[in-house]
C-alpha positions as protocol buffer text, in pm:
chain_id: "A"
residue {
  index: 1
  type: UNK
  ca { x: -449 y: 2744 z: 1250 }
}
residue {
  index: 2
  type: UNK
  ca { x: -821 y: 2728 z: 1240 }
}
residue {
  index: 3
  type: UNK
  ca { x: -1033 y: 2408 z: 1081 }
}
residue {
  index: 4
  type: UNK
  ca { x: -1004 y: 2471 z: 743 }
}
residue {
  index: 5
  type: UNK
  ca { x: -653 y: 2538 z: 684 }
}
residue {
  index: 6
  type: UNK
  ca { x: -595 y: 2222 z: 894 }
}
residue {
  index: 7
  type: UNK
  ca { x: -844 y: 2020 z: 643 }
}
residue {
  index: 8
  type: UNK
  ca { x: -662 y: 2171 z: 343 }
}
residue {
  index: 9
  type: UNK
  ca { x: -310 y: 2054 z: 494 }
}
residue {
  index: 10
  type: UNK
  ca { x: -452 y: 1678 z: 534 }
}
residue {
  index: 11
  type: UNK
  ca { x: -617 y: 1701 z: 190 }
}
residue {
  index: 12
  type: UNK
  ca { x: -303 y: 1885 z: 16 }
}
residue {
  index: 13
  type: UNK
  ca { x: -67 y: 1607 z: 174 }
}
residue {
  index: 14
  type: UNK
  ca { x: -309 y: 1284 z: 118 }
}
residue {
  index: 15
  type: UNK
  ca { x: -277 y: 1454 z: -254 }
}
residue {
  index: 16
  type: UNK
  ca { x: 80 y: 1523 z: -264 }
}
residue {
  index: 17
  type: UNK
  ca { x: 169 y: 1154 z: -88 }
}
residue {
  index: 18
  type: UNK
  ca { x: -53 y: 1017 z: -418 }
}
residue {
  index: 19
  type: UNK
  ca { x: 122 y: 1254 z: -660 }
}
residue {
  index: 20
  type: UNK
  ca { x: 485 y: 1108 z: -494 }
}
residue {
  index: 21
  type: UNK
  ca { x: 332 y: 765 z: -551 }
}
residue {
  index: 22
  type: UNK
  ca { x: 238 y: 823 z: -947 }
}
residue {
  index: 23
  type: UNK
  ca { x: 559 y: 1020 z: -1048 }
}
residue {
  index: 24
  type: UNK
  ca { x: 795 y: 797 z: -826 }
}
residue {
  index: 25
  type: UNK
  ca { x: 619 y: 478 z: -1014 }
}
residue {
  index: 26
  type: UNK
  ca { x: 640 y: 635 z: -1356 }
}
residue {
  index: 27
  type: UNK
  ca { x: 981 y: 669 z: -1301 }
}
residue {
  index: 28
  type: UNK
  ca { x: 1063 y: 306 z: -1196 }
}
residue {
  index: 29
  type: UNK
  ca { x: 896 y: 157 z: -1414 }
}
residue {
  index: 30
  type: UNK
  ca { x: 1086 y: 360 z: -1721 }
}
residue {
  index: 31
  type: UNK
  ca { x: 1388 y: 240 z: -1553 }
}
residue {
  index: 32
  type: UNK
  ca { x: 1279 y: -77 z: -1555 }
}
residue {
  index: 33
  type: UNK
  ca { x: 1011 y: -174 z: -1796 }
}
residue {
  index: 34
  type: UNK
  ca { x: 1166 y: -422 z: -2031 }
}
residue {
  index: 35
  type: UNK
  ca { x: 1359 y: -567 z: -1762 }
}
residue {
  index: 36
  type: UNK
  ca { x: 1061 y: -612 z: -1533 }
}
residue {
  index: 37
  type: UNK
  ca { x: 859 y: -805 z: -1813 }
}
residue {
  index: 38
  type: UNK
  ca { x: 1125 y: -1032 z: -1854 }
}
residue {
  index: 39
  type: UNK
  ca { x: 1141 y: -1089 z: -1510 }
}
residue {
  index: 40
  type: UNK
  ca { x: 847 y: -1188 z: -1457 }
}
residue {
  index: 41
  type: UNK
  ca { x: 831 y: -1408 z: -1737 }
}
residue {
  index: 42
  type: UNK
  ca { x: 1174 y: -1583 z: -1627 }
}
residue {
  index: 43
  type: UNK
  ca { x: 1128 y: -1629 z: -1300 }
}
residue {
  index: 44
  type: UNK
  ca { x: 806 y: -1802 z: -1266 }
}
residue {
  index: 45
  type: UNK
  ca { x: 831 y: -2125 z: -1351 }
}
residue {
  index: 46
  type: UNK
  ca { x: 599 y: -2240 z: -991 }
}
residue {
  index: 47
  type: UNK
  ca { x: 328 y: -2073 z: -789 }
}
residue {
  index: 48
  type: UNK
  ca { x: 643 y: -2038 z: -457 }
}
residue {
  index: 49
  type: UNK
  ca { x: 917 y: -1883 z: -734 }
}
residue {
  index: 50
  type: UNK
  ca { x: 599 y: -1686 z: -888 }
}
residue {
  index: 51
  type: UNK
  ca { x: 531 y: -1538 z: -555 }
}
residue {
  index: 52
  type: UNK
  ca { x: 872 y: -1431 z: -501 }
}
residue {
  index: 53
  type: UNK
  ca { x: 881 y: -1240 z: -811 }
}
residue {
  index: 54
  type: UNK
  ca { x: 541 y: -1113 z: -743 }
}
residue {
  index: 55
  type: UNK
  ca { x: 664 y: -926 z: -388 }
}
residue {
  index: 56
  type: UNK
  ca { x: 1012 y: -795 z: -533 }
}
residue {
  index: 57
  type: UNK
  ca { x: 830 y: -672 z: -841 }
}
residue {
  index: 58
  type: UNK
  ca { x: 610 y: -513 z: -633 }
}
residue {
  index: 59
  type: UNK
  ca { x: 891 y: -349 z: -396 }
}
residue {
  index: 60
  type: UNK
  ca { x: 994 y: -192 z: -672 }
}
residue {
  index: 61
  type: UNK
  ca { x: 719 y: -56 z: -899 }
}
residue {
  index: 62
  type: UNK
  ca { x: 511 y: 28 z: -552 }
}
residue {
  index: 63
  type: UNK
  ca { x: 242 y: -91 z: -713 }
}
residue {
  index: 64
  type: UNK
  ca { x: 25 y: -409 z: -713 }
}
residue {
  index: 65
  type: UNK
  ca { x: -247 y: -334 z: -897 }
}
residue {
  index: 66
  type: UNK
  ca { x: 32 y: -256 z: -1147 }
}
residue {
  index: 67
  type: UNK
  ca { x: 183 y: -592 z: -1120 }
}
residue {
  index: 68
  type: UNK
  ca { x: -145 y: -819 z: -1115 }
}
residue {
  index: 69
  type: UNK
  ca { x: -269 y: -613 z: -1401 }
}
residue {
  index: 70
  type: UNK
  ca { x: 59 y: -744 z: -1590 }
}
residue {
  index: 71
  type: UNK
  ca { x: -20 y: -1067 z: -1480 }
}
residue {
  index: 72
  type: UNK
  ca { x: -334 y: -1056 z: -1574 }
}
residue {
  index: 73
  type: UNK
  ca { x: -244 y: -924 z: -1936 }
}
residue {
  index: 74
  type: UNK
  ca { x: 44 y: -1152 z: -1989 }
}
residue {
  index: 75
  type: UNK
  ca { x: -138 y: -1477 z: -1902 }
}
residue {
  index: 76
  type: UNK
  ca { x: -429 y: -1335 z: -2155 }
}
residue {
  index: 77
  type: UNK
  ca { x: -156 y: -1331 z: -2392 }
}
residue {
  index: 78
  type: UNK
  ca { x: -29 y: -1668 z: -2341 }
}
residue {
  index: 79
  type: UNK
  ca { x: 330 y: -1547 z: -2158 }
}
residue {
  index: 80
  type: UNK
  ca { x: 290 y: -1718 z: -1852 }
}
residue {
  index: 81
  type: UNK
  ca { x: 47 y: -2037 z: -1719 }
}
residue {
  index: 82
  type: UNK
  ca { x: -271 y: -1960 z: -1509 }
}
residue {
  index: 83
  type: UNK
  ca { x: -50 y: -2121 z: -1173 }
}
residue {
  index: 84
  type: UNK
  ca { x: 272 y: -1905 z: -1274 }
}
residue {
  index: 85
  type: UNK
  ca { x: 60 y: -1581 z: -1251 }
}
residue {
  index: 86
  type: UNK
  ca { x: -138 y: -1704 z: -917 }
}
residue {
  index: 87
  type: UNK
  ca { x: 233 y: -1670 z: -745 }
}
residue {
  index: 88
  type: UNK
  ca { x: 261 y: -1353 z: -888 }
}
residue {
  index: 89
  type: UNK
  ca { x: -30 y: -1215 z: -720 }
}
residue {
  index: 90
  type: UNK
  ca { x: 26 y: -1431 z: -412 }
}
residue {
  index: 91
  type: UNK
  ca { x: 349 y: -1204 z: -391 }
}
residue {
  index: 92
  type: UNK
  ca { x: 246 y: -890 z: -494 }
}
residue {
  index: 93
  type: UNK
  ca { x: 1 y: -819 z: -204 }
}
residue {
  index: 94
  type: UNK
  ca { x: 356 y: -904 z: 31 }
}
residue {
  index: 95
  type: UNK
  ca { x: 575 y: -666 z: -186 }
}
residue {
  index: 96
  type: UNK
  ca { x: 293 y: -384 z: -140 }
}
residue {
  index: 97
  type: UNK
  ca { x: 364 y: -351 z: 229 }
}
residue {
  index: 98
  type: UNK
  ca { x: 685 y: -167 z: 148 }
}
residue {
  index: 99
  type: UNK
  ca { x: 556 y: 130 z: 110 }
}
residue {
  index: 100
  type: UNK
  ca { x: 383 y: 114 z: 503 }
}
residue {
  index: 101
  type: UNK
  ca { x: 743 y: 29 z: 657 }
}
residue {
  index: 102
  type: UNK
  ca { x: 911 y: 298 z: 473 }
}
residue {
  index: 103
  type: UNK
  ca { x: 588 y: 522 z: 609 }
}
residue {
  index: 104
  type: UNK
  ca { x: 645 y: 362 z: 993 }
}
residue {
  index: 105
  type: UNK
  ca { x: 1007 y: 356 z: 999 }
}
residue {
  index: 106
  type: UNK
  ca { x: 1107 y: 685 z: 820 }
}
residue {
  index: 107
  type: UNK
  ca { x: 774 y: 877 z: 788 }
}
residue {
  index: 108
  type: UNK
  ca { x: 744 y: 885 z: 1163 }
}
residue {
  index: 109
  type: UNK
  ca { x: 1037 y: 821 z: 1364 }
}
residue {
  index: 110
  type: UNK
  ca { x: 1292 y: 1017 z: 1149 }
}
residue {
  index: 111
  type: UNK
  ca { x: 1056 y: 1311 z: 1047 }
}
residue {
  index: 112
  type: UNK
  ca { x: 1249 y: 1324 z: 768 }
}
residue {
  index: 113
  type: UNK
  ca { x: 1022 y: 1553 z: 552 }
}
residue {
  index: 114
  type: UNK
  ca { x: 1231 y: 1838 z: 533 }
}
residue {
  index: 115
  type: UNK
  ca { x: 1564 y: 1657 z: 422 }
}
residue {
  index: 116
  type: UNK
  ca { x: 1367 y: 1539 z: 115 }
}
residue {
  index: 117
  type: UNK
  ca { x: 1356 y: 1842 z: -41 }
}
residue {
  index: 118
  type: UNK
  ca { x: 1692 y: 1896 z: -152 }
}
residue {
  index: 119
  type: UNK
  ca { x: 1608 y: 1519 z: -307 }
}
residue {
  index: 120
  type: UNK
  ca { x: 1306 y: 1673 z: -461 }
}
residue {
  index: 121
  type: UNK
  ca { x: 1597 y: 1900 z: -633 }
}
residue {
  index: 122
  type: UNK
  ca { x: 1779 y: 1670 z: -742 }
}
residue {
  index: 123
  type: UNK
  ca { x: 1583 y: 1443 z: -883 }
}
residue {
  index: 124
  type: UNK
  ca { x: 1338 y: 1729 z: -1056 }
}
residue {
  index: 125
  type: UNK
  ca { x: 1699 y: 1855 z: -1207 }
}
residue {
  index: 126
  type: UNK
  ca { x: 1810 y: 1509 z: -1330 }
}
residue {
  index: 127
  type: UNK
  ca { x: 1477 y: 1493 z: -1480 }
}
residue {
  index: 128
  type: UNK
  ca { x: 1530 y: 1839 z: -1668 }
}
residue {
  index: 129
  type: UNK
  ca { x: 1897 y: 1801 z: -1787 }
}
residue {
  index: 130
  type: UNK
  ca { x: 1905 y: 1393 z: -1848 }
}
residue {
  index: 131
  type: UNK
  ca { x: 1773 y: 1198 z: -2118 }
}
residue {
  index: 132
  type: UNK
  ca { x: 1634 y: 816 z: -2081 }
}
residue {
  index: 133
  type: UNK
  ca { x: 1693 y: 627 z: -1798 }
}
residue {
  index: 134
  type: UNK
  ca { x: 1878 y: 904 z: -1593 }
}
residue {
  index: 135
  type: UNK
  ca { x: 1543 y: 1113 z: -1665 }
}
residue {
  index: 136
  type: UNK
  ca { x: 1349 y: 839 z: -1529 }
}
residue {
  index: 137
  type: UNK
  ca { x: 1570 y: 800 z: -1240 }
}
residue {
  index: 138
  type: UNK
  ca { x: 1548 y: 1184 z: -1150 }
}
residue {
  index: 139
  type: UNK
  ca { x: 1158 y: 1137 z: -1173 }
}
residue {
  index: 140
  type: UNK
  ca { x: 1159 y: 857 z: -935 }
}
residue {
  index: 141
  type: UNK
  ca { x: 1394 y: 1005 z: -661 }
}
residue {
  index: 142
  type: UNK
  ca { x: 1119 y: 1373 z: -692 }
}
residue {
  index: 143
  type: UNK
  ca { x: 848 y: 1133 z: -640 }
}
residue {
  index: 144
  type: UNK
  ca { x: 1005 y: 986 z: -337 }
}
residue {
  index: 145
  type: UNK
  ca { x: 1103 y: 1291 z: -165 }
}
residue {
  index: 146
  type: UNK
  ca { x: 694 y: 1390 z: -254 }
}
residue {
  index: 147
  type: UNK
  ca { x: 604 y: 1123 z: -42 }
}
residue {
  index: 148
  type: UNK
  ca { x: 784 y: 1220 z: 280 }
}
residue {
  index: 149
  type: UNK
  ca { x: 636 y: 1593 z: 168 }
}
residue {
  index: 150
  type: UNK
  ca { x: 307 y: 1437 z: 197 }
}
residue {
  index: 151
  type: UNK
  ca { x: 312 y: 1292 z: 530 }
}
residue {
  index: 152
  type: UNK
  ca { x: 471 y: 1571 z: 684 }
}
residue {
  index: 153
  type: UNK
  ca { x: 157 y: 1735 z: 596 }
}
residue {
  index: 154
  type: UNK
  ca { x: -103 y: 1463 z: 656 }
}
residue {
  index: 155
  type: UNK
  ca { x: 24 y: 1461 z: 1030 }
}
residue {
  index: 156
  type: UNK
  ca { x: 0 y: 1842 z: 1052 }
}
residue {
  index: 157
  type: UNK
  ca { x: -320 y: 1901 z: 894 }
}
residue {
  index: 158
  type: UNK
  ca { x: -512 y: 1567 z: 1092 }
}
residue {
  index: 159
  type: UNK
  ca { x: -329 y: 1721 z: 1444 }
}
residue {
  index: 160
  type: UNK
  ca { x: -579 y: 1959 z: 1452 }
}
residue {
  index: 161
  type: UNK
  ca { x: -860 y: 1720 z: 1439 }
}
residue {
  index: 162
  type: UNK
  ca { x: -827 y: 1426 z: 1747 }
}
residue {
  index: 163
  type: UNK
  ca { x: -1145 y: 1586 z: 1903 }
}
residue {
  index: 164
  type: UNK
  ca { x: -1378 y: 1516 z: 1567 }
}
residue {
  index: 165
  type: UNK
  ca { x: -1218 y: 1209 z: 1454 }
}
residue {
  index: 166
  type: UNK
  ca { x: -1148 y: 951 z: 1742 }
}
residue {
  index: 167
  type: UNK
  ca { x: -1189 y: 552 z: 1834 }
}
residue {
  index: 168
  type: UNK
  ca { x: -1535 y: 663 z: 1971 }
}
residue {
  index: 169
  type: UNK
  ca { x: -1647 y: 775 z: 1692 }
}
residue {
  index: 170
  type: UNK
  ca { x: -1579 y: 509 z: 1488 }
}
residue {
  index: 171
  type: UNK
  ca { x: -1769 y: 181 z: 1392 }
}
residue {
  index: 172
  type: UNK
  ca { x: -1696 y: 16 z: 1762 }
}
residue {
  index: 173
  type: UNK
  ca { x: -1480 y: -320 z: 1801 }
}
residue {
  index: 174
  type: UNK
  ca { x: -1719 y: -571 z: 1743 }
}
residue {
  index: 175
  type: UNK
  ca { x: -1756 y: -806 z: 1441 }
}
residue {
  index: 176
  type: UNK
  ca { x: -2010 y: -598 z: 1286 }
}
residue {
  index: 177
  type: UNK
  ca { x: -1760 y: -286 z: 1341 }
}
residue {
  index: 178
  type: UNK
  ca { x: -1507 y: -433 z: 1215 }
}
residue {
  index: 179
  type: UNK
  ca { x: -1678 y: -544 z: 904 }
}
residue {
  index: 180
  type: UNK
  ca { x: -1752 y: -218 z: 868 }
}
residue {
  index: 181
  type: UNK
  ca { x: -1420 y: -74 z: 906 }
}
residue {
  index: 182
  type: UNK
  ca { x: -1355 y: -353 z: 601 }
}
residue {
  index: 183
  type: UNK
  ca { x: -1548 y: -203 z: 352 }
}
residue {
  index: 184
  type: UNK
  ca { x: -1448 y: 161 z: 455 }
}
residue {
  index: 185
  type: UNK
  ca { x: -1126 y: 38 z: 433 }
}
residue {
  index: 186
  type: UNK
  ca { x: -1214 y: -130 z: 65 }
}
residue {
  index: 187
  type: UNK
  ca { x: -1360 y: 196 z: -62 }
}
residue {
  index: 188
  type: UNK
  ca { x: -1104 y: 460 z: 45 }
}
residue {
  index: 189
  type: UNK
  ca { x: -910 y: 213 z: -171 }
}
residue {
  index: 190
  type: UNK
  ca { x: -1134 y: 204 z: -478 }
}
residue {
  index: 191
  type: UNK
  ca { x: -1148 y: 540 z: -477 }
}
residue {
  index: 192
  type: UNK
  ca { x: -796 y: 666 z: -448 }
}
residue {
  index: 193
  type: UNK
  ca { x: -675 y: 317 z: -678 }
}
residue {
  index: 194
  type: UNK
  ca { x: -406 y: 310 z: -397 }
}
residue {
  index: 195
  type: UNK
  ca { x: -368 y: 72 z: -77 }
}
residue {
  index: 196
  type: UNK
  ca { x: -28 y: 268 z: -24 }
}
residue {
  index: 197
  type: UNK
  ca { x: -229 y: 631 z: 46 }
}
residue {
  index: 198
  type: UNK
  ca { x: -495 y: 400 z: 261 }
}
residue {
  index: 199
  type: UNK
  ca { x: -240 y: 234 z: 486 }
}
residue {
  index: 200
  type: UNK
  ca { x: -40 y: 578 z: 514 }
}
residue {
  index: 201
  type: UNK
  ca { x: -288 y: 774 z: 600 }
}
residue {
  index: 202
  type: UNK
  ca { x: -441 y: 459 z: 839 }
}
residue {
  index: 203
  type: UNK
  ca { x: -125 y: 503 z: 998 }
}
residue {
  index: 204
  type: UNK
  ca { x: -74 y: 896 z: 1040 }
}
residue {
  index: 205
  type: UNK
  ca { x: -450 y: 847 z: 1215 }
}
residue {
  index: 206
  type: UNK
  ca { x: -313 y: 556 z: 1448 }
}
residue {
  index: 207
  type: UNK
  ca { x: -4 y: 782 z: 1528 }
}
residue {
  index: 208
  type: UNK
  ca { x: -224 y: 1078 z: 1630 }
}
residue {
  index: 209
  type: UNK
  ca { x: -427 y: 845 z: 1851 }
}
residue {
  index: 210
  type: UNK
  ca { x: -751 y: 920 z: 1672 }
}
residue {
  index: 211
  type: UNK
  ca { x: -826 y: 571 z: 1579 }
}
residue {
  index: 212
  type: UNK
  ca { x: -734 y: 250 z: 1781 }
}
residue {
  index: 213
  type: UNK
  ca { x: -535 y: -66 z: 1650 }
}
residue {
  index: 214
  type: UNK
  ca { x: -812 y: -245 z: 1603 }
}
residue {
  index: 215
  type: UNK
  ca { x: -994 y: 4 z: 1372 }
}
residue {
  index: 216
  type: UNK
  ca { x: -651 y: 53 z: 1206 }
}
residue {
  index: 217
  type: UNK
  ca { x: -596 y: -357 z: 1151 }
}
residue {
  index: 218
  type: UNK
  ca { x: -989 y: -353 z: 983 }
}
residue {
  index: 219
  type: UNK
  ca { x: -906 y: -42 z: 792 }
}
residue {
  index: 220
  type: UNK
  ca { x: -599 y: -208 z: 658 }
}
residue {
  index: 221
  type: UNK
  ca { x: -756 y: -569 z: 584 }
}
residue {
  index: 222
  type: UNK
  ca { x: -1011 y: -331 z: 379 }
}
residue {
  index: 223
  type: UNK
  ca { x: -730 y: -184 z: 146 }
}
residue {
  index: 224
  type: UNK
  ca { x: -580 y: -499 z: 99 }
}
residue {
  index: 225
  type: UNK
  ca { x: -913 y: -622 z: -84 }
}
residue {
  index: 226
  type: UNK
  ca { x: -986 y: -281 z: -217 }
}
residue {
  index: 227
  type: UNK
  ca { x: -644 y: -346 z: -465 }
}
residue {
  index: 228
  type: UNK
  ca { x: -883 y: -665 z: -655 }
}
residue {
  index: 229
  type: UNK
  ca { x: -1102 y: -393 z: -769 }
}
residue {
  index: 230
  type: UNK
  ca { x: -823 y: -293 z: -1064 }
}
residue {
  index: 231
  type: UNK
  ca { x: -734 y: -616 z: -1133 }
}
residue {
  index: 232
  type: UNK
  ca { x: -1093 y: -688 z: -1195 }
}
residue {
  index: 233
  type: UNK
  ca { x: -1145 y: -424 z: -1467 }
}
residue {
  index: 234
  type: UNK
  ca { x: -846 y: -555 z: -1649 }
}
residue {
  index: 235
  type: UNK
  ca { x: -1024 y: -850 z: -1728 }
}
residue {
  index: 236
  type: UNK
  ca { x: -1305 y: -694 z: -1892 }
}
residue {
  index: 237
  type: UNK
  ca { x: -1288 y: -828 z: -2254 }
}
residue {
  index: 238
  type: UNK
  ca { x: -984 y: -1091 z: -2176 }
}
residue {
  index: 239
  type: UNK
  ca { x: -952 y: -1437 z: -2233 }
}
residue {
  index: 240
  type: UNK
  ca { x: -1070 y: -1690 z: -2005 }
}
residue {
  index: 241
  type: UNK
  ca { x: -718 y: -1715 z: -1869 }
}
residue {
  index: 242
  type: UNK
  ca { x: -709 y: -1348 z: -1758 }
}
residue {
  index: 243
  type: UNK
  ca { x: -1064 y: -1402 z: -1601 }
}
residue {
  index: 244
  type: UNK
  ca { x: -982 y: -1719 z: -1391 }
}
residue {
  index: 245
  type: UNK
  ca { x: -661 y: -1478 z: -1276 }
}
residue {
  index: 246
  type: UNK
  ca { x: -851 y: -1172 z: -1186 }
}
residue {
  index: 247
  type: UNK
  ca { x: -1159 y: -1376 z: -995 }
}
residue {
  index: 248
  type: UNK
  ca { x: -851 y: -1553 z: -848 }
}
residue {
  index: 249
  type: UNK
  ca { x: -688 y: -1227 z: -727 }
}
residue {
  index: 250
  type: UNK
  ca { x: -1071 y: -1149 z: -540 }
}
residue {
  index: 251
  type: UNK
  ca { x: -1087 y: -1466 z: -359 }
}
residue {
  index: 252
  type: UNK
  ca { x: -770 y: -1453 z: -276 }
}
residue {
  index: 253
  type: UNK
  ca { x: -755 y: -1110 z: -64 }
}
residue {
  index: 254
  type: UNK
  ca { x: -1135 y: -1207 z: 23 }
}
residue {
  index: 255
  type: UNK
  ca { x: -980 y: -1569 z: 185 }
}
residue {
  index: 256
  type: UNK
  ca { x: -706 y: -1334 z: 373 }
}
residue {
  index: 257
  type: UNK
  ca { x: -898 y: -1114 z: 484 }
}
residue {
  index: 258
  type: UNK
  ca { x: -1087 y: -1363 z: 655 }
}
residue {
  index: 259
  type: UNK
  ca { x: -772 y: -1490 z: 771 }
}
residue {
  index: 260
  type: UNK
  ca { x: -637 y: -1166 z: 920 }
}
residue {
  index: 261
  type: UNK
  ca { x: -1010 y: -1099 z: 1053 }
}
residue {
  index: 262
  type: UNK
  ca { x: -972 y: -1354 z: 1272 }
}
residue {
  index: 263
  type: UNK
  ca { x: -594 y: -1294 z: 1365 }
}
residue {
  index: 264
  type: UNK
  ca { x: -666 y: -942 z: 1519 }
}
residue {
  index: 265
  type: UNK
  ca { x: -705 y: -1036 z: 1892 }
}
residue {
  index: 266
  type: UNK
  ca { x: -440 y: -1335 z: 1882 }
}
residue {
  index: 267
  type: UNK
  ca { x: -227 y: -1043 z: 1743 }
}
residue {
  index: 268
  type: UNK
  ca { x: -271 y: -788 z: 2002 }
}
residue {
  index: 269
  type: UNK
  ca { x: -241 y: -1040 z: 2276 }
}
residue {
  index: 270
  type: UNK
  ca { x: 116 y: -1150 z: 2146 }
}
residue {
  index: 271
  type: UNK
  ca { x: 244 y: -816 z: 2118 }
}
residue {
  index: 272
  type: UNK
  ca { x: 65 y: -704 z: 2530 }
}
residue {
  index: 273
  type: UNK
  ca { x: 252 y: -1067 z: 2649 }
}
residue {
  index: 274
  type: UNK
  ca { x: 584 y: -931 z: 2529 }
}
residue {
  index: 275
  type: UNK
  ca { x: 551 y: -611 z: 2705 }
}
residue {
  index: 276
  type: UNK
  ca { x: 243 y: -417 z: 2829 }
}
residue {
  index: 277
  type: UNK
  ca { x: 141 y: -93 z: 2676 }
}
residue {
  index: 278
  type: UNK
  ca { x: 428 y: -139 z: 2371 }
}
residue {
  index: 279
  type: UNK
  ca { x: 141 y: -203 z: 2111 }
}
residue {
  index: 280
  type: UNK
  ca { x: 75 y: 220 z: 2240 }
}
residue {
  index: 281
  type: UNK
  ca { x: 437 y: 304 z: 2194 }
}
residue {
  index: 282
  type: UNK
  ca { x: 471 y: 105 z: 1874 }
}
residue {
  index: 283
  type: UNK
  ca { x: 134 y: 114 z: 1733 }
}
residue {
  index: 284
  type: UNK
  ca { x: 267 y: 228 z: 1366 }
}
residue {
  index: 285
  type: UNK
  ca { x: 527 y: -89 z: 1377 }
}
residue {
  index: 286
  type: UNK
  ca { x: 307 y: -318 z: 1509 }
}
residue {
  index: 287
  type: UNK
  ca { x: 11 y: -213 z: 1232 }
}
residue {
  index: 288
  type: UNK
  ca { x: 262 y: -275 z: 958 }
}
residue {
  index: 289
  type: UNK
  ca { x: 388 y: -594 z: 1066 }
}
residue {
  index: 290
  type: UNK
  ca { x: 15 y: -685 z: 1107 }
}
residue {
  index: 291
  type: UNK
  ca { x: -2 y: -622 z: 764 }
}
residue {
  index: 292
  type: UNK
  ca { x: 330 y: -812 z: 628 }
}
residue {
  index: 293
  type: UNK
  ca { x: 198 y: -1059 z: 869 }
}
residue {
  index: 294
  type: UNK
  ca { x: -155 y: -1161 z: 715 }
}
residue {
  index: 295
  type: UNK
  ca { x: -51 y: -1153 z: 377 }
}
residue {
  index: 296
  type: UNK
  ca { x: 253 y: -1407 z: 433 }
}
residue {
  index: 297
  type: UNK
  ca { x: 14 y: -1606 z: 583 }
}
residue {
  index: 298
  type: UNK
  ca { x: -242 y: -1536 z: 324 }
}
């Protein structure tokens, strides 16, 4: 395949893994709209039980911006306290990182692209023959099977370009590279409005070899912040409740970012102590746990 069919398969199956995301999150959260609110609202009564909520919320709309924006609105409305939604967005950012192990652990080492199309089926008929919540449900399970879809294509389509894109060609691994990498990583973010299609296509690149796990851990740390930027808009007009939880939500992520910044090395020399060379093998793994990693400790 020459260049620009390759380009065209990366671009089509960034777009189709984004198109998975928005139908598969349409669909959950039809499912489970009501019943999210009220969990939200009934199961933080601290910042710890807050979190909790926040990351198994999260898990299952595969969205955070979706969940701090809720946050956001509800304490503008006087639903929850200004601590209650600071767990919620505490946990969110942990319940985002999902969507990179399904990526890592199915995406990858199953290949399992080409089973999800019968799931596509399925789900795209439940869809067209259901009403309500079976509807909803059909929606979901086409958007999931998109996903897969999209990766499949992502790999195929970025294959074709490890001589143009490679760790050399990157910012290099020093601070000022890494910063870098941060705010590439924050704008890929802002402009696609989804961490999920930045860490999943971060980790189709890592998996290809065409950048290294250092560029990868920056790129990632950069998404992570890049999710603030939604929150942020929600509080245009709000109350001064929503605004101390949206500027919270930015200094949080900036404060963990910092954090994982500075965890990078002490990272990569755990995982080369354990066994040499397995951060190579396991790159994918080991960027995802990375991830989990900073943002429990965040």
């Amino acid at each position: 395949m020459n260049d620009t069919t390759l380009l065209l398969e990366a671009v089509g199956g960034l777009g189709l893994f984004l198109l998975g995301m928005v139908i598969m999150t349409d669909g959950l959260r039809t499912v489970a709209g009501d019943a999210i609110r009220h969990f939200l609202m009934k199961f933080t009564r601290t910042p710890l039980s807050g979190a909790a909520t926040g990351a198994v919320t999260t898990a299952l709309l595969q969205s955070s911006s979706a969940t701090t924006v809720a946050a956001v609105g509800f304490v503008g409305a006087g639903l929850l306290s200004f601590p209650s939604a600071l767990g919620i967005i505490f946990g969110a950012n942990i319940g985002t990182t999902i969507t990179g192990w399904l990526v890592a652990l199915l995406g990858f080492k199953l290949k399992i692209g080409t089973l999800m199309l019968p799931v596509i089926l399925a789900g795209t008929l439940l869809r067209l023959f259901s009403t309500g919540r079976r509807a909803a449900t059909g929606l979901g399970l086409a958007g999931f099977g998109l996903i897969f879809i999209g990766i499949d294509f992502m790999q195929s389509g970025m294959s074709g370009f490890d001589n143009l894109i490679s760790p050399e060609r990157l910012p290099g691994d020093t601070l000022g590279g890494r910063l870098l990498l941060v705010l590439l990583g924050m704008l890929a973010t802002v402009i696609t409005q989804s961490s999920s299609a930045g860490v999943a296509t971060t980790l189709t690149l890592l998996f290809a070899g065409m950048v290294s796990f250092h560029q990868a851990a920056a790129l990632v740390i950069g998404m992570d912040v890049g999710t603030t930027f939604t929150a942020l808009l929600a509080t245009v007009g709000g109350t001064t409740g929503a605004r101390r939880t949206g500027l919270s939500h930015v200094i949080y992520n900036l404060i963990t970012a910092m954090l994982a910044l500075l965890l990078i090395d002490i990272y990569v020399a755990g995982w080369e102590s354990l066994a040499t060379g397995m951060l190579v093998q396991q790159g994918e793994i080991a960027l995802v746990a990375f991830h989990t990693l900073f943002n429990i400790l965040g």
